[in-house]
C-alpha positions, 0 to 999 in steps of 0.5 A: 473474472478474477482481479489481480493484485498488479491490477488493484496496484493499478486502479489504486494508484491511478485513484490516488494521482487523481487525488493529488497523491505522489504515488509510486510502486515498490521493488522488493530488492537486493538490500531492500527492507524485507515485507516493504509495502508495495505503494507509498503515497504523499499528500501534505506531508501525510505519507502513506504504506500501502500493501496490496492483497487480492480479496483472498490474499493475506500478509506474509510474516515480512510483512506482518513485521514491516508493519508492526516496525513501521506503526512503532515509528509513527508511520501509516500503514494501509492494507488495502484490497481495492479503491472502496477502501481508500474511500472508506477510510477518507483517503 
């Protein structure tokens, strides 16, 4: 069975919350920043960007940027196909 982005969106966030993480999804929208991640997460002041992507899937150029203008702002970006990768850097 192939897993979907929406339901890696799902397992993440649900394994954040229970981490104590406040968690909420992303619309890309009218007058939103182009490449926004999908998921912010904030826990003790430490917040996260987190961009989705199915073990295949890969950063379109919007996001490549947001990342890059994030990481230059002193912001966290997570790109993250899954909760094992989340553990795997101690989140």
């Amino acid at each position: 069975m192939k897993i979907s982005e929406s339901d890696i969106r799902r397992q993440v966030r649900d394994y954040l919350r229970v981490k104590g993480w406040f968690v909420f999804h992303v619309l890309q929208g009218l007058g939103c920043y182009l490449g926004v991640t999908d998921l912010i997460a904030v826990k003790d002041g430490r917040v996260l960007f987190i961009e989705l992507k199915t073990a295949r899937g890969r950063q379109s150029q919007h996001q490549k940027k947001f990342q890059a203008d994030l990481e230059a702002a002193g912001g966290e970006y997570v790109l993250c196909r899954g909760v094992d990768e989340l553990r795997e850097r101690g989140i």
